[in-house]
C-alpha positions as a Markdown table, in Angstrom:
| # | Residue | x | y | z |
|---|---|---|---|---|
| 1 | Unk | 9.0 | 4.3 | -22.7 |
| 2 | Unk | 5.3 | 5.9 | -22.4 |
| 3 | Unk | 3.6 | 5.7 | -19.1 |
| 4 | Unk | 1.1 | 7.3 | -17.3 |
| 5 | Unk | 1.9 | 9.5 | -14.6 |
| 6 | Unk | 0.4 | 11.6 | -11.8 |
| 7 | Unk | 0.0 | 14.9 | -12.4 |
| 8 | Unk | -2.1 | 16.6 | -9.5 |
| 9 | Unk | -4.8 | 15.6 | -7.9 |
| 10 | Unk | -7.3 | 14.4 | -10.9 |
| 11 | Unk | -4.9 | 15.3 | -13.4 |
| 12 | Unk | -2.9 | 12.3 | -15.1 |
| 13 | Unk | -0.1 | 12.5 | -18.3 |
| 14 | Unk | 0.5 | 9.9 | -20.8 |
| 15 | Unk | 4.1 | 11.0 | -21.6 |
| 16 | Unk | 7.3 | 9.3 | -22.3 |
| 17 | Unk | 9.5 | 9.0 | -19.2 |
| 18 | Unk | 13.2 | 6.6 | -18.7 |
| 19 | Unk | 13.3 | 3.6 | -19.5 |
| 20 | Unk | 13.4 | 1.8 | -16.1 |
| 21 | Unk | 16.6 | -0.5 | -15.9 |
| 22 | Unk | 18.1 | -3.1 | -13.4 |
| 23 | Unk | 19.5 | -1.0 | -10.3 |
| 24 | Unk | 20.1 | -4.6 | -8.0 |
| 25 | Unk | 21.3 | -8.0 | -9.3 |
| 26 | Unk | 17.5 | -9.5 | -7.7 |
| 27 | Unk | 15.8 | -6.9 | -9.9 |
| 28 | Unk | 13.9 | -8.2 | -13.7 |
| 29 | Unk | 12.4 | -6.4 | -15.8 |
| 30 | Unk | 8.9 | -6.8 | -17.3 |
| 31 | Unk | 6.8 | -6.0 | -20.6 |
| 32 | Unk | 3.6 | -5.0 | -19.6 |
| 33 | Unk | 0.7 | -7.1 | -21.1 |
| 34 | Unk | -2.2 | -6.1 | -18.8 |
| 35 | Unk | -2.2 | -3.2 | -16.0 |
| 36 | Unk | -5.2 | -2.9 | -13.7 |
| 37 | Unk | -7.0 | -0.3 | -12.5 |
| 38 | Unk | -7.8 | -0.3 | -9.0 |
| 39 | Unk | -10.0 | 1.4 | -6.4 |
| 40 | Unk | -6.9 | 2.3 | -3.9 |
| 41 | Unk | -5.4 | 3.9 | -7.2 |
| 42 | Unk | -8.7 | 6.7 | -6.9 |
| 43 | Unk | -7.0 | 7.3 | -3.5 |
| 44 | Unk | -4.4 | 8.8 | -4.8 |
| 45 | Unk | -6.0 | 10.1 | -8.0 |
| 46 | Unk | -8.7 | 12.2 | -5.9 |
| 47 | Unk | -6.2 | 13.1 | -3.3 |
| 48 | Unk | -7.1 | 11.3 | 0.0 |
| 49 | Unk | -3.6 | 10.1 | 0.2 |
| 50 | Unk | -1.5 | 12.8 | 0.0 |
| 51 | Unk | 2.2 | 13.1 | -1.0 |
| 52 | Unk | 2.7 | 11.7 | -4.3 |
| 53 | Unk | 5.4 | 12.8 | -6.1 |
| 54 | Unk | 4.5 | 14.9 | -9.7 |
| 55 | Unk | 5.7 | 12.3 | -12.4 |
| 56 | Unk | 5.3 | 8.8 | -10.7 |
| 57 | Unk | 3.9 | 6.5 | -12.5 |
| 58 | Unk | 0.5 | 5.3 | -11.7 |
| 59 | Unk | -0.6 | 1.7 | -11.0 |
| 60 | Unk | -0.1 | -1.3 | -9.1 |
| 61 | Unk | -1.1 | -4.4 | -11.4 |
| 62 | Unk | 0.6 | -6.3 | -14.1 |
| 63 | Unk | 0.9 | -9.5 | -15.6 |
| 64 | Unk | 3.7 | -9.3 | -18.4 |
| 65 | Unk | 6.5 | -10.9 | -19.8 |
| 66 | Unk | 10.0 | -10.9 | -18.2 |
| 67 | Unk | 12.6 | -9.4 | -20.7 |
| 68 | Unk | 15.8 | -8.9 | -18.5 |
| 69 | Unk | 16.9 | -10.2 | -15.0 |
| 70 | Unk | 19.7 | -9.4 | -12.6 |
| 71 | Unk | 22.8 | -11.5 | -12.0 |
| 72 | Unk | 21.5 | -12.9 | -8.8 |
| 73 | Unk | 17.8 | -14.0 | -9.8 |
| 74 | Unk | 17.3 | -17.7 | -10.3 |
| 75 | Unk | 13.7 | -18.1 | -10.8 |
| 76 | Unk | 12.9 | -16.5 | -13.8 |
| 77 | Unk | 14.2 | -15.6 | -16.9 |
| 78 | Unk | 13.4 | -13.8 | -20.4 |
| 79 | Unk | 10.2 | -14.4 | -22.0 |
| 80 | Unk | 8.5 | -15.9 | -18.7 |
| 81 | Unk | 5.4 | -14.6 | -18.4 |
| 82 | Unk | 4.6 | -13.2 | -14.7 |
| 83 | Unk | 2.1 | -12.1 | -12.5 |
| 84 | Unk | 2.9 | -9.8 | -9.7 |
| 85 | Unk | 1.2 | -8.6 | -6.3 |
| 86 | Unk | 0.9 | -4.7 | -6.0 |
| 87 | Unk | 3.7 | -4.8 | -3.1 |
| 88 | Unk | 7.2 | -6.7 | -3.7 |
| 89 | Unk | 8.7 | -8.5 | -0.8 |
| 90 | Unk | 11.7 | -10.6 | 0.3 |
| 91 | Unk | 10.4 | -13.9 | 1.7 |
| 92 | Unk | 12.7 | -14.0 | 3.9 |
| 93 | Unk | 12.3 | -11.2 | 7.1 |
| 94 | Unk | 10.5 | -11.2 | 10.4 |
| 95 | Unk | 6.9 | -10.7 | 8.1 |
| 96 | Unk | 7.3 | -12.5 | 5.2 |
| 97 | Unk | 8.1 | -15.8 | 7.5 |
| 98 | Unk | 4.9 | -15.4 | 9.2 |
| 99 | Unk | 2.7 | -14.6 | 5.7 |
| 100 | Unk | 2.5 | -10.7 | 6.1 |
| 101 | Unk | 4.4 | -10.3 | 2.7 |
| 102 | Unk | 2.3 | -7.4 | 2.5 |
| 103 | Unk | 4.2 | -5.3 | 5.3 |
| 104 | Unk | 7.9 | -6.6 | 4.0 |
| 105 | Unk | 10.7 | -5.1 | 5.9 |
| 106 | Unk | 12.6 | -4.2 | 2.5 |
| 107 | Unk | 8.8 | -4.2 | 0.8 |
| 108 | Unk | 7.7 | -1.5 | -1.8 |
| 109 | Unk | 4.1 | -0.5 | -3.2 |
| 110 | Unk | 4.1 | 0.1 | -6.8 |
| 111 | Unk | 3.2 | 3.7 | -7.8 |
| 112 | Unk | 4.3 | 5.3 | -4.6 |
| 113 | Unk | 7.4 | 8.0 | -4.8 |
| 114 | Unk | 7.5 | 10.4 | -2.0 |
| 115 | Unk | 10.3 | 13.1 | -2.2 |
| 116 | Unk | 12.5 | 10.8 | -4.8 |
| 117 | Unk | 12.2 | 7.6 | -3.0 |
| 118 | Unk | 10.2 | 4.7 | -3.7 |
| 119 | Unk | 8.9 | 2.5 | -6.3 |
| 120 | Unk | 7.2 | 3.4 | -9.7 |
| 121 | Unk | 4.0 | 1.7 | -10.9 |
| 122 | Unk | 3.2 | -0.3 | -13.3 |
| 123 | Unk | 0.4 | 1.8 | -15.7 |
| 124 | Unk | 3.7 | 1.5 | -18.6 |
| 125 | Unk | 4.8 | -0.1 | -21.0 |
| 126 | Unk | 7.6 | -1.9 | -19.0 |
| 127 | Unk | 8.1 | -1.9 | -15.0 |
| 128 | Unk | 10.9 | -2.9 | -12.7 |
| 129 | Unk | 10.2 | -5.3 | -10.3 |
| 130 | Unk | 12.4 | -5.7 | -6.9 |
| 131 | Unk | 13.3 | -8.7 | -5.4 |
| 132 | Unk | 12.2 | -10.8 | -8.0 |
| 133 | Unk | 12.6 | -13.9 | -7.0 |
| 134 | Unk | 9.8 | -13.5 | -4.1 |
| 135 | Unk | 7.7 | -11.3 | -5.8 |
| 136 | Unk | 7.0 | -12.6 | -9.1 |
| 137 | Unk | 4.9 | -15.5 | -9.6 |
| 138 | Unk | 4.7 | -17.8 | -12.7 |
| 139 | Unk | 1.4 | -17.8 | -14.6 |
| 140 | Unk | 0.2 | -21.0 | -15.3 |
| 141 | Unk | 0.0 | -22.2 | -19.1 |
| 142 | Unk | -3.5 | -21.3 | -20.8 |
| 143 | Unk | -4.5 | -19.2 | -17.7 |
| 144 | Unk | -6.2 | -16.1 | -19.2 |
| 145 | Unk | -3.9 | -12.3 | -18.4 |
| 146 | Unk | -6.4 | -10.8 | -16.4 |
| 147 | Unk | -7.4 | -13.6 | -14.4 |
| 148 | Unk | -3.7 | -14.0 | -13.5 |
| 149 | Unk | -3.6 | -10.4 | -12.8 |
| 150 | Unk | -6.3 | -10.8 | -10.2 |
| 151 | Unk | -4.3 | -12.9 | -8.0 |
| 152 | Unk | -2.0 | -10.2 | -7.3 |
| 153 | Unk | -4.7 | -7.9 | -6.1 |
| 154 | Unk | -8.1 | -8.0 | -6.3 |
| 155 | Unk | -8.8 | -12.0 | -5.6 |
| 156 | Unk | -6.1 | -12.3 | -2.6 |
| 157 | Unk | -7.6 | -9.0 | -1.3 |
| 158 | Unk | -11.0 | -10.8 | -1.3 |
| 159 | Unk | -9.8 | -14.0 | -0.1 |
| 160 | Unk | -7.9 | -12.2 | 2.5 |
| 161 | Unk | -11.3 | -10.3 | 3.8 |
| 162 | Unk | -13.2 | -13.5 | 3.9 |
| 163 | Unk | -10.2 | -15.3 | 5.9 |
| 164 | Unk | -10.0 | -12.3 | 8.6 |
| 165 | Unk | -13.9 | -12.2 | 8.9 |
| 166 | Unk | -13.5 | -15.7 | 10.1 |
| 167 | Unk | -16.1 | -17.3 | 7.5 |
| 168 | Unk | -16.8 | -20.4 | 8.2 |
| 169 | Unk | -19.3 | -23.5 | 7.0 |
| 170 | Unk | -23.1 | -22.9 | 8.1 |
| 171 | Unk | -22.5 | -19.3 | 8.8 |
| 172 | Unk | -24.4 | -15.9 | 7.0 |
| 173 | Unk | -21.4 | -13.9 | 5.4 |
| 174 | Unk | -22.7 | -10.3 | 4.6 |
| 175 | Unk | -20.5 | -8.7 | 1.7 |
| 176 | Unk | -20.9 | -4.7 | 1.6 |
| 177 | Unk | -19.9 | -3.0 | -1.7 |
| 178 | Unk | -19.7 | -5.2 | -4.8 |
| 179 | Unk | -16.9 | -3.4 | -6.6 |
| 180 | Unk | -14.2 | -5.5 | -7.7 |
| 181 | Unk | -13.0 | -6.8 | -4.5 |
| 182 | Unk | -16.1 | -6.9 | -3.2 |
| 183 | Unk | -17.1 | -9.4 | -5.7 |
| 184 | Unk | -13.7 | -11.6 | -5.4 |
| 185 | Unk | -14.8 | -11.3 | -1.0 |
| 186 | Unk | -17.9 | -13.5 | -2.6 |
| 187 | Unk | -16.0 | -15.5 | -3.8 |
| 188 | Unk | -13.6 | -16.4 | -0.8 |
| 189 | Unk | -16.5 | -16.4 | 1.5 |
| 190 | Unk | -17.7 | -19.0 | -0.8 |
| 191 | Unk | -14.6 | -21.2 | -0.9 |
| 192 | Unk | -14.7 | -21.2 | 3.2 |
| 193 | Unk | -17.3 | -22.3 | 3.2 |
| 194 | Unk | -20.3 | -19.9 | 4.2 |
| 195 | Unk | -23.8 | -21.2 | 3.8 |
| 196 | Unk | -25.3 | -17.9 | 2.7 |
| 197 | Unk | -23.6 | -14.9 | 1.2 |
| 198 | Unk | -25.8 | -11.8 | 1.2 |
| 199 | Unk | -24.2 | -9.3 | -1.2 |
| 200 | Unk | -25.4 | -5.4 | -0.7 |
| 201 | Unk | -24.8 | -2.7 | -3.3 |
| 202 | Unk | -26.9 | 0.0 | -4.8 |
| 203 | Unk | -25.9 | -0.9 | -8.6 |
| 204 | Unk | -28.0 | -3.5 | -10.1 |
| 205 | Unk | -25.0 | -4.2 | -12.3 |
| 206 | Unk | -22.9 | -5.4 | -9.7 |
| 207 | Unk | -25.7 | -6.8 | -7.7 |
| 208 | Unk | -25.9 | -9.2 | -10.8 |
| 209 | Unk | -22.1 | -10.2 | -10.7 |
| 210 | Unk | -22.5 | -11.0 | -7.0 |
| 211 | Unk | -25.6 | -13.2 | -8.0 |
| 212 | Unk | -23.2 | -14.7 | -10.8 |
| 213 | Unk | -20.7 | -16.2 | -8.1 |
| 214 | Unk | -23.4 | -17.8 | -5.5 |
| 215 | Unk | -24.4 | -14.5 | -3.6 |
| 216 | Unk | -27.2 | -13.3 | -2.6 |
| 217 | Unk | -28.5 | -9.5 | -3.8 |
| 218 | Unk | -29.5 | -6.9 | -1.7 |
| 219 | Unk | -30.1 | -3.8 | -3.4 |
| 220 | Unk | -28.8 | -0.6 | -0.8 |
| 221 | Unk | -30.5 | 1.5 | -3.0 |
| 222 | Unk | -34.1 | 0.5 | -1.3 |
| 223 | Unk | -32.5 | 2.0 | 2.1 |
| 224 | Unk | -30.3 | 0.5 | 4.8 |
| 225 | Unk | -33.0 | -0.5 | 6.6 |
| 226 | Unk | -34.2 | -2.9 | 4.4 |
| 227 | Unk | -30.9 | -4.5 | 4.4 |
| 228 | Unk | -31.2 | -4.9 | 7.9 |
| 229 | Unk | -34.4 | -6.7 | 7.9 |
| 230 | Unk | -32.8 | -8.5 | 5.2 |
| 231 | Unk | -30.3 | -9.9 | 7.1 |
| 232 | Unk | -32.4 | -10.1 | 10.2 |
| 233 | Unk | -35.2 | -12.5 | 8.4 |
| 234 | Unk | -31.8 | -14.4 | 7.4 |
| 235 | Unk | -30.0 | -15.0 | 10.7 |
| 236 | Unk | -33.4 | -15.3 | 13.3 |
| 237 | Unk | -32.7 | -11.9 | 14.2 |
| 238 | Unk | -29.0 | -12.2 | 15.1 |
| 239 | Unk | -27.4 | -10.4 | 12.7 |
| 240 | Unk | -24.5 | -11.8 | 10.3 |
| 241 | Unk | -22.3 | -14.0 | 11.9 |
| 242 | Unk | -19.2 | -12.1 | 9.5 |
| 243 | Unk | -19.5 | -8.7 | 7.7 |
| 244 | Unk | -16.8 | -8.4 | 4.9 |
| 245 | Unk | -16.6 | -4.6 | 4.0 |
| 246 | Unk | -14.5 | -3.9 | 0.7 |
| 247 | Unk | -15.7 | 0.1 | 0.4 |
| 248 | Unk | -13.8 | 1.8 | 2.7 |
| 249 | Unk | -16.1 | 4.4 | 4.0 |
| 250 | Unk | -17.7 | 5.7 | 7.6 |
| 251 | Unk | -20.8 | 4.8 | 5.8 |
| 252 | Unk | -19.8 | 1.2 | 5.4 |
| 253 | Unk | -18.4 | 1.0 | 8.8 |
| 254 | Unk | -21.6 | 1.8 | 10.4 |
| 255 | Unk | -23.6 | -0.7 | 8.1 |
| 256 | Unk | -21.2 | -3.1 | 9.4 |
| 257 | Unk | -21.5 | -2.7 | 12.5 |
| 258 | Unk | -25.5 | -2.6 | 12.7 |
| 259 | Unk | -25.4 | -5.9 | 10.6 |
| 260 | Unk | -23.0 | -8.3 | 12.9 |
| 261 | Unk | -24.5 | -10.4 | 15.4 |
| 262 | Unk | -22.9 | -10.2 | 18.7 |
| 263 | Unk | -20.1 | -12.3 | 18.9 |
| 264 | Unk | -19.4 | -11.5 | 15.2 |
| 265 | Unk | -16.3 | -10.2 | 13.3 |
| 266 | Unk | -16.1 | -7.4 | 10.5 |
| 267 | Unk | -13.4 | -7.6 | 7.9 |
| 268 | Unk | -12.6 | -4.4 | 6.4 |
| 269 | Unk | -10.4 | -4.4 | 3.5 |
| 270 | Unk | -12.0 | -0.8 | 1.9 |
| 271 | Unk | -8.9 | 1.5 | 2.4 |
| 272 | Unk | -10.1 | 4.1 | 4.8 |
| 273 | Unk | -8.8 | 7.4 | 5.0 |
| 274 | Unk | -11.2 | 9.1 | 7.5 |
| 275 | Unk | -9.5 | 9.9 | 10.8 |
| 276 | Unk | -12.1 | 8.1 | 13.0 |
| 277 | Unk | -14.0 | 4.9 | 13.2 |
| 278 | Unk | -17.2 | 5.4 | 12.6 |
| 279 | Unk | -18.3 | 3.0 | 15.8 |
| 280 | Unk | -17.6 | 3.8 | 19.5 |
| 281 | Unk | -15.5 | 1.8 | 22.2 |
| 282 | Unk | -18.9 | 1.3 | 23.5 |
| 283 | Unk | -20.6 | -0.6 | 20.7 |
| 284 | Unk | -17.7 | -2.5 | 20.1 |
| 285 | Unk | -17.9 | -3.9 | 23.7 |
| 286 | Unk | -21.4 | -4.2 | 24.0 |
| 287 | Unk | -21.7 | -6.5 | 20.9 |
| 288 | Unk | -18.4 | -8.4 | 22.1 |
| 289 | Unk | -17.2 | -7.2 | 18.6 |
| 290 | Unk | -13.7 | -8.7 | 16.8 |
| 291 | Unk | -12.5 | -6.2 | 14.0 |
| 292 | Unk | -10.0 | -7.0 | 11.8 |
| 293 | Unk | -8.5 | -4.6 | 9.2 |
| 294 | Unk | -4.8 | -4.2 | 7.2 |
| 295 | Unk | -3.1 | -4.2 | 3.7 |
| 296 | Unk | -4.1 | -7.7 | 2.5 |
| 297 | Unk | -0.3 | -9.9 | 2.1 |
| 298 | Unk | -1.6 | -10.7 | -1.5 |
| 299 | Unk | 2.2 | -12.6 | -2.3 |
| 300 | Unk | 1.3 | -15.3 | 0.2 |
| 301 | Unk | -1.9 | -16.4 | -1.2 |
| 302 | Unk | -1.1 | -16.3 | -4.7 |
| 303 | Unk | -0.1 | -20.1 | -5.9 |
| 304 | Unk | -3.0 | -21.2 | -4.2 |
| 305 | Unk | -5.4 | -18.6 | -5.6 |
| 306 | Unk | -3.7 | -19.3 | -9.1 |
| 307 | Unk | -4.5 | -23.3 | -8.7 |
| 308 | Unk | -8.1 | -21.9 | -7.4 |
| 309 | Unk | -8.1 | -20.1 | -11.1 |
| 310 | Unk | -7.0 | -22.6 | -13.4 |
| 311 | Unk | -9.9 | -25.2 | -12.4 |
| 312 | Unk | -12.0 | -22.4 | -14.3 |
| 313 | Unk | -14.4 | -23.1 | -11.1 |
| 314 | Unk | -15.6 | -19.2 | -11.1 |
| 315 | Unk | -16.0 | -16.9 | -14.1 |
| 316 | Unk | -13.5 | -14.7 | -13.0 |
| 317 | Unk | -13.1 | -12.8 | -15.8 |
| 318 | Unk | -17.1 | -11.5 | -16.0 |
| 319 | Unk | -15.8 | -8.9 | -14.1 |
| 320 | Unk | -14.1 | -6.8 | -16.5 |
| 321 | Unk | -16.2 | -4.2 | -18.2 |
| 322 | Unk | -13.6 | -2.4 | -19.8 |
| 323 | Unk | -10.2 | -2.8 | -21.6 |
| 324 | Unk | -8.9 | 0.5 | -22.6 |
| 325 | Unk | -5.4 | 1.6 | -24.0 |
| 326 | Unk | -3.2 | 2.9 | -21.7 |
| 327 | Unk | -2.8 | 6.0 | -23.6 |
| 328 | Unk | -6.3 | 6.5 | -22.7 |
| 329 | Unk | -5.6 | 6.4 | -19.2 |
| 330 | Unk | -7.1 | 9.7 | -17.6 |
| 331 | Unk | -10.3 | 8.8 | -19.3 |
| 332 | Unk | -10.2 | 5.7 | -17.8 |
| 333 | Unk | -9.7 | 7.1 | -14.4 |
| 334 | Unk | -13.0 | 9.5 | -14.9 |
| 335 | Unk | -14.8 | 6.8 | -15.8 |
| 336 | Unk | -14.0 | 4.7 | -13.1 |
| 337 | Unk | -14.0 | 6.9 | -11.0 |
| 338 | Unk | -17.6 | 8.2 | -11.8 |
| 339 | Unk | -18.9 | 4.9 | -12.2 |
| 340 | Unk | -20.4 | 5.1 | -15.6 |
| 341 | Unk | -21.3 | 3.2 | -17.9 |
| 342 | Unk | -21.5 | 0.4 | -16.1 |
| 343 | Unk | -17.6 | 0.7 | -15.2 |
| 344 | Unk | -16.9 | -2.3 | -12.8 |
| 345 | Unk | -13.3 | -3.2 | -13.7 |
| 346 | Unk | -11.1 | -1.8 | -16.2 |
| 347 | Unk | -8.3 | -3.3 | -17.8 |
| 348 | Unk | -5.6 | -1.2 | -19.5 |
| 349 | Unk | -3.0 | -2.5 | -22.4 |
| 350 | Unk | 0.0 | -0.6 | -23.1 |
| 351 | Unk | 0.4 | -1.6 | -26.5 |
């Protein structure tokens, strides 16, 4: 099959590489129909997570079409059509019982080999998915690909920032970065409940999106210290009650922390890879601060983010900018990875 695989750091291939086959009876296999492109997949492509095997195959969401199965899976069979989350997972161990699918005991992350072992991704024509069973999830009838596809990633990442900032009816949520999950954490804050969502980005693009789901804009491009006020004139001076943070940078961190109230909570979903926070012990304290951070269990919130999707209530899909072939891969990544031409989400389709 063709796939696109990593290379080097900003280097990718589109290259034929084995077919991928069952290895397990709980093992299917699945056509690709829609492969995402993700911000934690620039992690790897720019080299802030480091280790990556030269010839895995890039990516970590699909919705597609199941072609074969193993002996021992029960829930699925050829030509179902299936959405997956970007990390596979048992249901059945110490974290899975208690909804942290995303840290499985016998849990893989698509697109990560590391000296021959692991799991490749899903930027290919066809993918093999572990455990099935209780990873895969049906896609309703008539429910477009890519909004399906965001249930796996993007939408239970944003649900799962609003959730651990502790958004709640009557409150000011403060979304920072309006990327892709950024825009999904607008949504979730929404569905909780939040009486005001104040949305901050410099791109007036994505500003707009955020206005498109019930936020509020604030443009980070004026400086951070109109944010501020912003907020201030919003809360009587508090600060937000919740900060949900979907960038994943020191930069962020701080913003966050100079925008909660006291008493507050941040959620930080970004994927940091800086060695430090970018807040003391001190300020922490001192603003009686709850911080919550961790790979978002995406498998446990997708059937109800899926019945969230098919009531059409949000535009989900105003969120893709781009669908490219997949053989057009590294020029994807550039793209998104520059942010041009008003790049938001990209969608990339094998065939």
């Amino acid at each position: 099959m063709r796939a696109l695989t990593f290379q080097g750091v900003e280097r990718l291939s589109w290259e034929t590489v084995p077919d991928p086959s069952i290895r397990s009876p709980g093992d299917a296999l699945v056509r690709v129909e829609l492969a995402g492109l993700c911000g934690s997949d620039l992690h790897v492509y720019h080299g802030r997570e480091a280790g990556l095997d030269v010839g895995t195959v890039m990516g970590h969401e699909l919705v597609g079409e199941v072609v074969e199965v193993g002996a021992e899976v029960r829930s699925f069979r050829p030509a179902d059509r299936v959405v997956s989350p970007f990390t596979t997972c048992c249901g059945a161990c110490f974290y899975c019982r208690r909804g942290l699918t995303g840290r499985c005991s016998a849990g893989q992350l698509y697109g990560w080999v590391e000296g021959g072992e692991g799991l490749h991704g899903v930027q290919a024509e066809y993918a093999r998915i572990p455990l099935a069973d209780s990873t895969l999830v049906a896609v309703p009838a008539g429910l477009a690909p890519e909004v399906a596809l965001f249930t796996g990633d993007i939408l239970a990442t944003g649900f799962f920032c609003a959730e651990l900032a502790g958004c709640r009816p009557g409150e000011v949520a403060v979304v920072l970065g309006c990327g892709p999950v950024g825009l999904m954490a607008v949504v979730g804050a929404r569905e909780l409940g939040a009486e005001r969502v104040l949305a901050v980005d410099s791109v007036p693009g994505r500003l707009a999106l955020a206005e498109g789901f019930g936020a509020e804009g604030l443009d980070l491009g004026r400086g951070e210290e109109s944010v501020v006020a912003a907020v201030g004139a919003a809360t009587e001076g508090r600060g937000a009650d919740a900060v949900l943070e979907a960038v994943g940078s020191p930069g962020a961190s701080r913003l966050a922390i100079d925008l909660v109230r006291p008493g507050g909570s941040v959620a930080a979903v970004g994927v940091h890879t800086a060695p430090t926070f970018a807040f003391s012990p001190a300020e922490a304290y001192d603003k009686n601060l709850t911080f919550r951070t961790g790979r978002c269990p995406a498998r446990a919130y997708m059937d109800r983010l899926l019945n969230l999707a098919v009531t059409g209530r949000y535009d989900l899909s105003a969120i893709v900018s781009h669908r490219m072939p997949l053989a057009r891969g590294d020029e994807a990544y550039a793209m998104f990875a520059a942010r041009t031409e008003g790049c938001t989400k990209v969608l990339l389709e094998p065939a």
